[in-house]
C-alpha positions as CSV (number, residue, x, y, z in Angstrom):
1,X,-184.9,-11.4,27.9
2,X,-184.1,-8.4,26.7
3,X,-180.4,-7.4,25.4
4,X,-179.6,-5.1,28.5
5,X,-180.4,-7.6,30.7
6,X,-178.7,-10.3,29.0
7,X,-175.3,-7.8,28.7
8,X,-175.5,-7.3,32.3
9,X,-175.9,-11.0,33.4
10,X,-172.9,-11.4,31.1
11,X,-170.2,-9.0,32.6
12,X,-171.5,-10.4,36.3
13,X,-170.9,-13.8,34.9
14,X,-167.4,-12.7,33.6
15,X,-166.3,-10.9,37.1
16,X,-167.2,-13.4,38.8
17,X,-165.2,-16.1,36.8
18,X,-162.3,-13.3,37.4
19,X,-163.1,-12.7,40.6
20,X,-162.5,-17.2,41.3
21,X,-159.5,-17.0,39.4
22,X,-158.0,-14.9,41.4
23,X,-158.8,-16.6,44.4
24,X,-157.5,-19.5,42.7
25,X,-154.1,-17.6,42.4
26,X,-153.4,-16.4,45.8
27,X,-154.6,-19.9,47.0
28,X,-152.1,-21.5,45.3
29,X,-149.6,-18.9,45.3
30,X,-149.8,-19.1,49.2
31,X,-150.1,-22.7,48.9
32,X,-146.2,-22.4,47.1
33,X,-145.2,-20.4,49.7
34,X,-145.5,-22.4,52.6
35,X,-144.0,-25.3,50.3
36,X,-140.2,-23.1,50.1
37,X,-140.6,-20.9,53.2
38,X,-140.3,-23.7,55.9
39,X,-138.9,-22.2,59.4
40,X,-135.8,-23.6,61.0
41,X,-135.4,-23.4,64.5
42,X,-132.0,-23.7,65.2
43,X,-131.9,-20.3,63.3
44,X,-134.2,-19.0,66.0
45,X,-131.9,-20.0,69.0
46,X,-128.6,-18.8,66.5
47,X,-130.6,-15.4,66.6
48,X,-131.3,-15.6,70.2
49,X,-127.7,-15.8,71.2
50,X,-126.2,-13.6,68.0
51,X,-128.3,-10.4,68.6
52,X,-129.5,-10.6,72.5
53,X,-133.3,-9.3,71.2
54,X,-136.0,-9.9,73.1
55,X,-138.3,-12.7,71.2
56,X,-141.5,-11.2,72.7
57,X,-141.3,-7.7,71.0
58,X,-140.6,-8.8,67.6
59,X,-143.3,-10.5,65.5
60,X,-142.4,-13.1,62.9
61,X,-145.7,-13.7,61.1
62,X,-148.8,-12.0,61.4
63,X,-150.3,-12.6,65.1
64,X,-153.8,-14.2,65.8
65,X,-156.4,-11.7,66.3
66,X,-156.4,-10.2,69.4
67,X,-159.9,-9.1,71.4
68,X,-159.4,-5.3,70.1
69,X,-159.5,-6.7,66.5
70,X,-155.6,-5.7,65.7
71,X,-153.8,-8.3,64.7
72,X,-153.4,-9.4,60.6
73,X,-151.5,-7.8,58.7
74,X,-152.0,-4.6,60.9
75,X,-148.7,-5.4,63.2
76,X,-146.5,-7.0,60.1
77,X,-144.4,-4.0,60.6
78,X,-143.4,-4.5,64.3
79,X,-140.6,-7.0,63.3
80,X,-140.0,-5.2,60.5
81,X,-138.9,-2.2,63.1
82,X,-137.3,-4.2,65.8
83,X,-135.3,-5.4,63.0
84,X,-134.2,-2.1,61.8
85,X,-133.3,-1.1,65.2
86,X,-130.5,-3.8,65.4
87,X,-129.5,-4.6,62.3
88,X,-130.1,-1.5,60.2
89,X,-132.6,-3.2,57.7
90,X,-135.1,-0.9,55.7
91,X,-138.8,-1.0,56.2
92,X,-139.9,-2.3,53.0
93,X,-138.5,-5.8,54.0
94,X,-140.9,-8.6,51.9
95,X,-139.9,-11.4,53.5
96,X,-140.7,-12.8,56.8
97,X,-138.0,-14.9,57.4
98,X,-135.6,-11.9,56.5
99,X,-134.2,-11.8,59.6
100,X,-133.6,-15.3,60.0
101,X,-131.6,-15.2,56.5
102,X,-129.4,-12.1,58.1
103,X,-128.4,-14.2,60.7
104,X,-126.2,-16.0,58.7
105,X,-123.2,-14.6,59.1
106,X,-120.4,-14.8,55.9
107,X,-122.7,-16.1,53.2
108,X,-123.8,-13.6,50.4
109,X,-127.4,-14.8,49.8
110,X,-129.6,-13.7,46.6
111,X,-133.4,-14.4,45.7
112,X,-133.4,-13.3,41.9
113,X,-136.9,-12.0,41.3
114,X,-138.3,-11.1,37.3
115,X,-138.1,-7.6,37.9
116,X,-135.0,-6.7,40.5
117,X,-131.5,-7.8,40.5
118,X,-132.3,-9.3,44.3
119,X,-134.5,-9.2,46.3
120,X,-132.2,-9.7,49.8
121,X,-130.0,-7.7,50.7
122,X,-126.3,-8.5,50.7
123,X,-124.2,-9.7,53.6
124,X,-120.2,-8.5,53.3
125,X,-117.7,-10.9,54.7
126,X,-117.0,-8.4,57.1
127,X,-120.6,-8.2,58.5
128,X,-121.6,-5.0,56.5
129,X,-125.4,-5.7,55.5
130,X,-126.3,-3.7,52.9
131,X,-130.2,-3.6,52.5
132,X,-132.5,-4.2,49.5
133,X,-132.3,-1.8,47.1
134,X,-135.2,-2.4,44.4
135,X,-134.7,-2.8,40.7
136,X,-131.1,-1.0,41.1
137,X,-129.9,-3.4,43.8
138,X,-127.3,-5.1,41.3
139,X,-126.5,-1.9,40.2
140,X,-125.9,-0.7,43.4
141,X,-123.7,-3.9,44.5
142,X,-121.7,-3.5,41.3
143,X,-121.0,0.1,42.7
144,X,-119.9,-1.6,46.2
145,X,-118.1,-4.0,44.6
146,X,-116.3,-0.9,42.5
147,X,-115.5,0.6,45.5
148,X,-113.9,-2.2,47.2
149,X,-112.0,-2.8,44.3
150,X,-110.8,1.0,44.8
151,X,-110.4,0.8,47.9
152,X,-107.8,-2.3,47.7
153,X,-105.5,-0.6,44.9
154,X,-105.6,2.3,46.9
155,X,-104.3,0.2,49.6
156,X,-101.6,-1.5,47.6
157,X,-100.5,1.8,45.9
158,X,-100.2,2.6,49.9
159,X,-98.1,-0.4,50.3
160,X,-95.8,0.7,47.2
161,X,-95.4,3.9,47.9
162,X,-93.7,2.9,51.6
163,X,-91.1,0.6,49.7
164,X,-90.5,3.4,47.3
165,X,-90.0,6.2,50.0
166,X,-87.7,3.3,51.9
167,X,-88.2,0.2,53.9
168,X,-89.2,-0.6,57.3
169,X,-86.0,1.0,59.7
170,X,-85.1,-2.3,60.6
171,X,-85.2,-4.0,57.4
172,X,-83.2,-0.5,56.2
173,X,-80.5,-1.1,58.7
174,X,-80.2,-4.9,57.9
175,X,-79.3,-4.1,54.3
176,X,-77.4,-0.9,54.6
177,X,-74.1,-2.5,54.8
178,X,-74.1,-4.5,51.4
179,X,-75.7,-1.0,50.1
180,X,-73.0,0.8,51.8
181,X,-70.2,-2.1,50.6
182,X,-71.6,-1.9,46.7
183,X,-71.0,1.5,46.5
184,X,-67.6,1.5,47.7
185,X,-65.4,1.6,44.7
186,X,-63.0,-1.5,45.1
187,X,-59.7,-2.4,42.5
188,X,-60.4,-3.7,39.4
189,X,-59.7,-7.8,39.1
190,X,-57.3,-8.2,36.0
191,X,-58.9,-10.2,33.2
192,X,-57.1,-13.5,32.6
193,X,-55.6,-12.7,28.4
194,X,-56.5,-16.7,28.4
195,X,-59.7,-17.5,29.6
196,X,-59.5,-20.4,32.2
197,X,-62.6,-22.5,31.3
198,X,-61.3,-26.2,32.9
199,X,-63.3,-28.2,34.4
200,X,-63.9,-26.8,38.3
201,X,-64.3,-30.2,40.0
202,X,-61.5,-31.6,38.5
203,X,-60.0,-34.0,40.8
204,X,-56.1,-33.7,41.5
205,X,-55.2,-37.3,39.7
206,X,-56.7,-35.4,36.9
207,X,-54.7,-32.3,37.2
208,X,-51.4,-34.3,37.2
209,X,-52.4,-36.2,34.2
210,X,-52.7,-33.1,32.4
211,X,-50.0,-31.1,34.1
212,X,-47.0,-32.9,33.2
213,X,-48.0,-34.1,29.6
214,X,-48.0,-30.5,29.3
215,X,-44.6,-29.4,31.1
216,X,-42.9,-32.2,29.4
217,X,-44.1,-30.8,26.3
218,X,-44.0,-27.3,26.6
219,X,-40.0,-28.0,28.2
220,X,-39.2,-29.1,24.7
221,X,-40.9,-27.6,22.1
222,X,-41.0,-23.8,24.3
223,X,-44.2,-23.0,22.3
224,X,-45.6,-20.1,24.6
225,X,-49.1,-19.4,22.7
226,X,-50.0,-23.5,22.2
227,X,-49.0,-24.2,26.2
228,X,-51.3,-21.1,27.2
229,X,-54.4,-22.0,25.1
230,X,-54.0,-25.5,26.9
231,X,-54.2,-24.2,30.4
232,X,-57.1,-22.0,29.0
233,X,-59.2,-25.4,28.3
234,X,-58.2,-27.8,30.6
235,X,-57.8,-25.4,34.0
236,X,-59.9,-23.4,35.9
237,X,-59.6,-20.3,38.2
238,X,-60.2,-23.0,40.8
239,X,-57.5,-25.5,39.4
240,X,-55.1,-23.4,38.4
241,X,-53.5,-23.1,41.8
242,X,-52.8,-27.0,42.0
243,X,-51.4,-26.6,38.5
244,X,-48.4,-24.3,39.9
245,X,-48.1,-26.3,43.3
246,X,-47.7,-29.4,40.4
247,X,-44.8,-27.5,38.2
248,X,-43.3,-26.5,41.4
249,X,-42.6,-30.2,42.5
250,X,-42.1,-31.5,38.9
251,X,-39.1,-29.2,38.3
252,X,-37.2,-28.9,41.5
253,X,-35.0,-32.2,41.3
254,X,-34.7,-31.5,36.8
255,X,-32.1,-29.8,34.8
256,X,-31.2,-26.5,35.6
257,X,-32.6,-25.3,32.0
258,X,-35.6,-27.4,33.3
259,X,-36.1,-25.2,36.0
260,X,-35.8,-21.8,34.3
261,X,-37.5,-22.9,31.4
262,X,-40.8,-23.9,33.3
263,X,-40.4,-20.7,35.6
264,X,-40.1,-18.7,32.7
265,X,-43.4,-20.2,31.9
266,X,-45.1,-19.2,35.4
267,X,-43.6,-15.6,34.6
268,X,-45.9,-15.9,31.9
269,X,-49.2,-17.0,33.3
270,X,-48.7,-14.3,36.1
271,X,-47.5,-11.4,33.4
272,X,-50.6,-12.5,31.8
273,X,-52.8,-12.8,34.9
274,X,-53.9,-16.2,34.2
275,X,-52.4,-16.8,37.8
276,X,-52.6,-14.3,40.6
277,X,-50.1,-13.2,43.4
278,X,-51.8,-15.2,45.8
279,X,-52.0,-18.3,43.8
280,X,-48.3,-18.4,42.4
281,X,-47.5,-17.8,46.4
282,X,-49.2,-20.9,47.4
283,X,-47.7,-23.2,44.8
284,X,-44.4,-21.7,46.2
285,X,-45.1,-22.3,49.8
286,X,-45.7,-26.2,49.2
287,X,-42.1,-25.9,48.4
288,X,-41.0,-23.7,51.3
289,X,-42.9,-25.2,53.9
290,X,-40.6,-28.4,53.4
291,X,-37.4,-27.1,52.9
292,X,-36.2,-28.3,56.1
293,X,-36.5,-32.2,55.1
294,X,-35.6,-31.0,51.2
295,X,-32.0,-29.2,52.3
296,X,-31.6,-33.0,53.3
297,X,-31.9,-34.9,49.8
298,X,-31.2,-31.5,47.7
299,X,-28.5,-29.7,49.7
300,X,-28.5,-27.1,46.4
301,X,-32.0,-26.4,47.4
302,X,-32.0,-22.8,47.6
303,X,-30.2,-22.2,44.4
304,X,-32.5,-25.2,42.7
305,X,-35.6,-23.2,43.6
306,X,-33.9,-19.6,42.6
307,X,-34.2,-21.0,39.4
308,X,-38.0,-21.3,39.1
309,X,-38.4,-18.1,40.7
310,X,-36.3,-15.7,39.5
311,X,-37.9,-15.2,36.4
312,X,-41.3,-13.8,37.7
313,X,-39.2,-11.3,39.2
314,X,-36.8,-10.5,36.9
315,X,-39.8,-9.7,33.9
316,X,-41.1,-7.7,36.9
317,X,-44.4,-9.5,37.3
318,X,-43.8,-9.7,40.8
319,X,-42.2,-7.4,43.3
320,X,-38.7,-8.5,45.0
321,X,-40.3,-8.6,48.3
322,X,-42.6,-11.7,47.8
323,X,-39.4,-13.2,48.6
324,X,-39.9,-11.9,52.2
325,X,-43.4,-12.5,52.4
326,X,-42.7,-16.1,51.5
327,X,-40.4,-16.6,53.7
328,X,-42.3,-15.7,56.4
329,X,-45.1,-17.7,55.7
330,X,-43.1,-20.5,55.7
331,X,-41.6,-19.7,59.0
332,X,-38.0,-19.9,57.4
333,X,-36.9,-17.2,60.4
334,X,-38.3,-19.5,63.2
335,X,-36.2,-22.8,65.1
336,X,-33.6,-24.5,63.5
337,X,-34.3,-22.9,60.3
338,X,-33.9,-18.9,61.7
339,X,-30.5,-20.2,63.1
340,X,-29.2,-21.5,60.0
341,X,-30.3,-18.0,58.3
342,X,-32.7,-19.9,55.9
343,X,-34.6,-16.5,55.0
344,X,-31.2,-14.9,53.9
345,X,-30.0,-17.9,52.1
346,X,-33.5,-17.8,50.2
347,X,-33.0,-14.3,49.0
348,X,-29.4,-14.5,48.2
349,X,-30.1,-17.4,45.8
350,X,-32.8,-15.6,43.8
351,X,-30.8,-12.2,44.2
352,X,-27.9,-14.4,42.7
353,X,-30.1,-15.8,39.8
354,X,-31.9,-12.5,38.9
355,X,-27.8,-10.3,38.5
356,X,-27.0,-12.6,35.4
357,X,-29.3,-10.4,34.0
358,X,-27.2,-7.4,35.5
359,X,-26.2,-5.9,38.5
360,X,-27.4,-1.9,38.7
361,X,-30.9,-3.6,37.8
362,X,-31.0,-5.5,40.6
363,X,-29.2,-3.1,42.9
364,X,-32.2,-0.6,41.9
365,X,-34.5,-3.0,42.8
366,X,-33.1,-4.0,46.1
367,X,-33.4,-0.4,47.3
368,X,-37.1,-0.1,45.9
369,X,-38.1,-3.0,47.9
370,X,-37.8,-1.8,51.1
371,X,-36.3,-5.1,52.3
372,X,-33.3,-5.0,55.0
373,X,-30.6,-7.8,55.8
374,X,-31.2,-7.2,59.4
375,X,-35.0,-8.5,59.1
376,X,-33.8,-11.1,57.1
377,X,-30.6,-12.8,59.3
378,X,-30.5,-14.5,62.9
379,X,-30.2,-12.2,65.5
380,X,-26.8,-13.3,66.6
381,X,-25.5,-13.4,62.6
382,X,-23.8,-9.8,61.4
383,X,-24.8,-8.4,58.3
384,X,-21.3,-7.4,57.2
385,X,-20.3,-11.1,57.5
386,X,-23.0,-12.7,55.7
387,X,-23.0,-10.1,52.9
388,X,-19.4,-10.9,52.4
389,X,-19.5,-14.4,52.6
390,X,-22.0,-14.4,50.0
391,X,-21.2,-11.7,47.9
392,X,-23.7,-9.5,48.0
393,X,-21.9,-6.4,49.2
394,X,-23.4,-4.8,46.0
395,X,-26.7,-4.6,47.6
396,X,-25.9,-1.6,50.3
397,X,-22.6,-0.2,48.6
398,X,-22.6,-1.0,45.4
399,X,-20.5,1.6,42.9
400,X,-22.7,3.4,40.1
401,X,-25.8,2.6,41.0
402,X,-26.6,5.9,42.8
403,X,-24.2,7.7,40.2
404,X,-21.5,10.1,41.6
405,X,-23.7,12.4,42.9
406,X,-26.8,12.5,45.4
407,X,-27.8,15.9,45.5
408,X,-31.5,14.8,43.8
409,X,-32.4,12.4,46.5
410,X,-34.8,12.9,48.9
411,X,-33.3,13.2,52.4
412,X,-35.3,9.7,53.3
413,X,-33.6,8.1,50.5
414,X,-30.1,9.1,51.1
415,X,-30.7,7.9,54.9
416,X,-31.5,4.4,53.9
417,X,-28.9,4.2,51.7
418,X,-26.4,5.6,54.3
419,X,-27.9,2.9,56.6
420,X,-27.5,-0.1,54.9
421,X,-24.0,0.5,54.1
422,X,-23.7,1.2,58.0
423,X,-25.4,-2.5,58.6
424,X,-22.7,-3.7,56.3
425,X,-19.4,-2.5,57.8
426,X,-19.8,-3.1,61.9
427,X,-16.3,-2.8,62.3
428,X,-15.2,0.1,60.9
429,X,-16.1,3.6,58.9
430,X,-13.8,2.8,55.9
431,X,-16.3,2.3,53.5
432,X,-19.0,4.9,55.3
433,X,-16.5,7.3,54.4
434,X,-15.6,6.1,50.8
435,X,-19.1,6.2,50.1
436,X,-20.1,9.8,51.7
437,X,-17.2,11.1,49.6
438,X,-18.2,9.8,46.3
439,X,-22.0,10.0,46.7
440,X,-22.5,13.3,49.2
441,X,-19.6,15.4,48.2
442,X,-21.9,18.4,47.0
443,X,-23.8,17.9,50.0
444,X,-21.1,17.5,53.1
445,X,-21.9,20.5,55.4
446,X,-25.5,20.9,54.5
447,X,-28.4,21.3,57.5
448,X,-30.4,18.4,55.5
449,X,-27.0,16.1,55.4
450,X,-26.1,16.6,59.0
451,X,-29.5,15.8,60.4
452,X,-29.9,13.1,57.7
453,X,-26.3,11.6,59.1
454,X,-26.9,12.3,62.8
455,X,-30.4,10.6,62.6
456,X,-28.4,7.6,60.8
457,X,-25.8,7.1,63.3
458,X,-28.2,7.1,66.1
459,X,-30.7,5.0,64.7
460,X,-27.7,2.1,64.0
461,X,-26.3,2.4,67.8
462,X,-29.6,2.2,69.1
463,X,-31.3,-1.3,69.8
464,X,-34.7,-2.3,69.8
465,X,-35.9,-0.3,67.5
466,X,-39.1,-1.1,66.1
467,X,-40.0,-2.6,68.8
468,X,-41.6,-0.9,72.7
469,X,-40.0,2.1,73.6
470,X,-38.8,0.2,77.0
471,X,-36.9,-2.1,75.0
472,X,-34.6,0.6,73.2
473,X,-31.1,0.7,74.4
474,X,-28.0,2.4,73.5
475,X,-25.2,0.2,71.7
476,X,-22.4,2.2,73.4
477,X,-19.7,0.3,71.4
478,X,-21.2,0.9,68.2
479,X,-21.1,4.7,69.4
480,X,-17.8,4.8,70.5
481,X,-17.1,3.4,66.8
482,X,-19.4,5.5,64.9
483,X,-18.3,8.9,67.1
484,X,-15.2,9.5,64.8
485,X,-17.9,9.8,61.8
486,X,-20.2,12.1,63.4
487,X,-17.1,13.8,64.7
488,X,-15.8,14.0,60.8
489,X,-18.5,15.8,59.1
490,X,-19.3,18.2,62.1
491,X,-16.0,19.4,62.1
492,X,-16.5,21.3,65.6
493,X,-18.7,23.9,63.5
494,X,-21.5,25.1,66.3
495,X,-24.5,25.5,64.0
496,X,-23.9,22.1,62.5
497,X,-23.9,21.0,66.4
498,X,-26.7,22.4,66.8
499,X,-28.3,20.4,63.6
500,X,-27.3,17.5,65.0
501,X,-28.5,18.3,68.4
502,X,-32.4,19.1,66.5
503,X,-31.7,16.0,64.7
504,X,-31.7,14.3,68.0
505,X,-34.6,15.5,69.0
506,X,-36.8,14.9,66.8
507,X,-35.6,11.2,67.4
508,X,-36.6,11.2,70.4
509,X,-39.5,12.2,69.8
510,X,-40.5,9.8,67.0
511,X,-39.3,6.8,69.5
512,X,-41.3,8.5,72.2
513,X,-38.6,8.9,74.6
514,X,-37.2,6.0,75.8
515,X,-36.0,6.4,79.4
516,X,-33.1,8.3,80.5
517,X,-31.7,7.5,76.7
518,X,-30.5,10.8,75.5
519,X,-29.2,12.0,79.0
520,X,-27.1,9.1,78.4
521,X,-26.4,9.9,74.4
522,X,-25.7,13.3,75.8
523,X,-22.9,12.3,78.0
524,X,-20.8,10.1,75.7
525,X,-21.0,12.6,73.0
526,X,-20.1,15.1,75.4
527,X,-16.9,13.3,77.0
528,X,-16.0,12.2,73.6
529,X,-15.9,16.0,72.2
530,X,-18.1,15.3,69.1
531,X,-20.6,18.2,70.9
532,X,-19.6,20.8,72.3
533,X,-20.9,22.7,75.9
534,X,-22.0,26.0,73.6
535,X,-23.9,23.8,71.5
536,X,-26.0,22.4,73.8
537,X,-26.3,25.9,75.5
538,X,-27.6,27.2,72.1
539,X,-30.1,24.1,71.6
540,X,-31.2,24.9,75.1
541,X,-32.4,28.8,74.6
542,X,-33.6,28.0,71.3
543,X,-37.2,29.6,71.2
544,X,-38.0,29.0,67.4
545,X,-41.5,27.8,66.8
546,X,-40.8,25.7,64.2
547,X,-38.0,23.1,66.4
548,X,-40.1,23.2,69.4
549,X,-41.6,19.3,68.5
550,X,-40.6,16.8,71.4
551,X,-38.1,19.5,73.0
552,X,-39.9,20.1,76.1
553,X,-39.8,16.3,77.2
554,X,-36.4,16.3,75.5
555,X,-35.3,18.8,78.3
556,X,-36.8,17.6,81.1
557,X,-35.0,14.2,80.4
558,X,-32.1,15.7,80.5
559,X,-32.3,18.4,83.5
560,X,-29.6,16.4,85.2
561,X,-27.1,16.5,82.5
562,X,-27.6,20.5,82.0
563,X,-27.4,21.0,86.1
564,X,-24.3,19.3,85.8
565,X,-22.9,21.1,82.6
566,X,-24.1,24.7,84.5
567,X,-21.8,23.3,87.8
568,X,-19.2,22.6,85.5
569,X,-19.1,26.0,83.8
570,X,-19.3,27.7,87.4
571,X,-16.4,25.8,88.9
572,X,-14.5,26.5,86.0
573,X,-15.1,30.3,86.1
574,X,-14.4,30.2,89.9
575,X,-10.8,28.8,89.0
């Protein structure tokens, strides 16, 4: 055989080897196949009743061959479209059971092939399919995933921004009040000079134990700094209230020296603010509040306490009108105890204590506080009296402590002052007038010291004051007694009239015209001469814009009394 021949039997011989291998291949290739690609039917029926397609126009393997020879591979692509229609899939779908994976909704499912990132497409959480997208599908899911990466810090940057531009309205409005209260400037809390670091669950047998070791100590050796840094460690701001309700009781039935001694000591604390206002008041009222049943076994009560107290009012860490504020919180001005004057008897004590220290002080004191006898003393009880039985006349008239002249006090000054020596003396003008002529003598005959002393005078003849307008009435003995005074310093002068007439007025007005109560001022001033007819024809045509407050109703409340005074003038001129 020759070599062509030969050559040519050999490369038939090797295609056809080639030609059985790869029949071999796809045999067992397709043989593998049907090994992994196994249908289910329950995904059938899931797709049924998921997508509503119609079974009979989709095609899920290659269809026998029909008469007209179609069939094969020829109509692979009819699923392939139907698919497409409904679920957006491309056309280049490999697998036949594509569909069936895509029915599965949630999953993310992945064939990795050798030469592409996947070979299904991707199913979002959401129910986004994304197709198959050849050798750059992982690329092309790591964009997606990019994306939705994005797209969520864009939506928490959304999310941030709406609490930086301000919160929901409603959640705005709920906290708008502690906004509003923290940027409300409030008073500074004084800082204790001693810390208070005690225990603050310290029981009250515990407090006592160290309470009076401590008083009893401090009572004799008087070391200040050593008795300080011990209420610094063993009390607390919590405690330290029980520790001044605890000296309170420990000292009230001692020595006098006792007593001043240890209040000297809660002058200290409170100079110091290791104990506050409120505090020292409370450790006071455990006193108070049983002074009834105390007065009993201690009838020096009043002066026993004014021993504790005086000194944290005397060093001026207090003002002299917690003594007031005491007393009414322990109701010393209601029952049995109003009757007996309990309030008055409280302040006189401590008034007593504090003038050892001396007298203008105190005087100056008194008339800073504010405080009057009259709000102190039982209803029935006259000032004047109690004042003198207790020696405390100094407190409304007492010599030097205005010095000899008044001319640089303020008109509300001088009237309190001419007031309380009025609530003093209710029987007479002696020492009004002893005290005008020392105090007021540059001033007598002024407008401001007529209107000051008219406004005065009324105000102590009328009752009820401070209370509803209904309930003020005119004193008309006190008037009849207080005339002479009015009459004094007037001196039948028709401007100064006329002063006191303004002055009278404008009290009125300021007590909101009680009912027919000047008419009736008008007639007892009247009959007694202390104003005369011209005056009050003067105050009548007075047009000046400046007195024209409350005179309108002033007038009208008094249209009888000015009918009767024009009658009068006409019978007079007819005679």
């Amino acid at each position: 055989m020759s070599n062509p021949t030969c050559k040519l039997l050999f490369v038939i011989y090797c295609i056809v080897i080639v030609v059985r291998l790869r029949i071999d291949i796809l045999v067992i290739s397709c043989y593998s196949r049907s090994q992994y690609e196994k249908i289910d039917t329950n995904k059938l029926r899931n797709i049924q009743q998921s997508t509503k397609l119609d079974a009979d126009s989709m095609s899920f393997g290659p269809p026998k061959a029909s008469a007209g020879g179609a069939g094969g591979f020829g109509t692979w692509g009819r699923g392939s479209q139907s698919a497409k229609t409904s679920r957006q899939e491309p056309t280049n779908m490999q697998n036949r059971f594509a569909q069936l994976e895509q029915s599965e909704g949630g999953g993310q499912q992945s064939y990795d092939g050798r030469s592409s990132g996947g070979r299904f497409g991707r199913q979002g959480s959401q129910g986004e399919n994304r197709g198959y997208g050849g050798r750059d599908s992982r690329g092309g899911s790591g964009e997606n995933d990019r994306a939705r990466v994005i797209q969520a810090v864009r939506d928490f940057g959304g999310n941030r921004s709406q609490s930086v531009m301000g919160p929901h309205p409603t959640v705005s409005r709920e906290n708008s009040a502690p906004r509003s209260a923290s940027m409300v400037v409030q008073k500074k809390q004084e800082v204790p000079e001693v810390p208070l670091n005690g225990l603050a669950n310290a029981t009250r047998d515990d407090l006592e134990k160290w309470t009076i070791p401590l008083l009893n100590e401090f009572l004799h050796n008087v070391d200040y700094d050593e008795t300080l840094k011990e209420v610094g460690e063993k009390f607390s701001p919590g405690t330290i209230e029980q520790f001044v309700e605890i000296i309170f009781n420990e000292v009230i039935e001692r020595t006098e020296k006792a007593r001043s001694t240890a209040g000297a000591l809660l002058a200290t604390l409170v100079k110091k603010h290791m104990v506050t206002e409120k505090q020292y008041l409370v450790g006071l009222n455990t006193l108070l509040s049983i002074a009834e049943d105390l007065l009993v076994d201690i009838p020096k009560f009043w002066d026993f306490l004014a021993h504790i107290v005086a000194p944290v009012i005397a060093n001026g860490s207090l003002p002299l009108n917690i003594l007031k504020e005491s007393a009414t919180t322990a109701n010393l001005s209601a029952g049995d105890m109003g009757k007996r004057c309990a309030s008055a008897k409280y302040v006189a004590a401590v008034l007593h204590e504090i003038v050892k220290s001396g007298q203008n002080n105190v005087t100056k004191m008194w008339s800073d506080s504010g405080l009057q006898w009259s709000d102190l003393l039982a209803p029935d009880t006259k000032v004047e009296e109690f004042l003198l039985s207790n020696k405390l006349e100094w407190t409304v008239a007492a010599a030097g402590d205005l010095g000899g002249d008044t001319t640089e006090l303020s008109d509300e000054t001088l009237g309190k002052e001419l007031l309380r020596v009025l609530e003093s003396n209710r029987k007479n003008n002696d020492t009004l007038f002893d005290w005008i002529d020392k105090h007021c003598a540059v001033r007598i005959g002024t407008v401001s010291f007529i209107r000051v002393l008219t406004t005065v005078v009324m105000e102590s003849v009328i009752d009820g004051i401070g209370g509803p307008t209904n309930q003020c009435k005119l004193n008309e003995d006190q008037l009849r007694l207080r005339n002479p005074v009015l009459k004094k310093y007037l001196d039948g002068n028709p401007k100064l009239e006329q002063q006191a007439l303004l002055a009278l007025q404008y009290l009125m007005h300021r007590l909101e015209h009680p009912n027919k109560l000047l008419h009736l001022i008008f007639e007892k001033v009247y009959d007694d001469d202390i104003l005369s007819e011209e005056a009050f024809m003067e105050w009548e045509k007075n047009n000046d814009p400046a007195e024209q407050e409350g005179k309108g109703v002033a007038l009208k409340s008094c249209t009888q009394f000015f009918t009767w005074l024009q009658e009068a003038e006409e019978e007079e001129e007819e005679v």
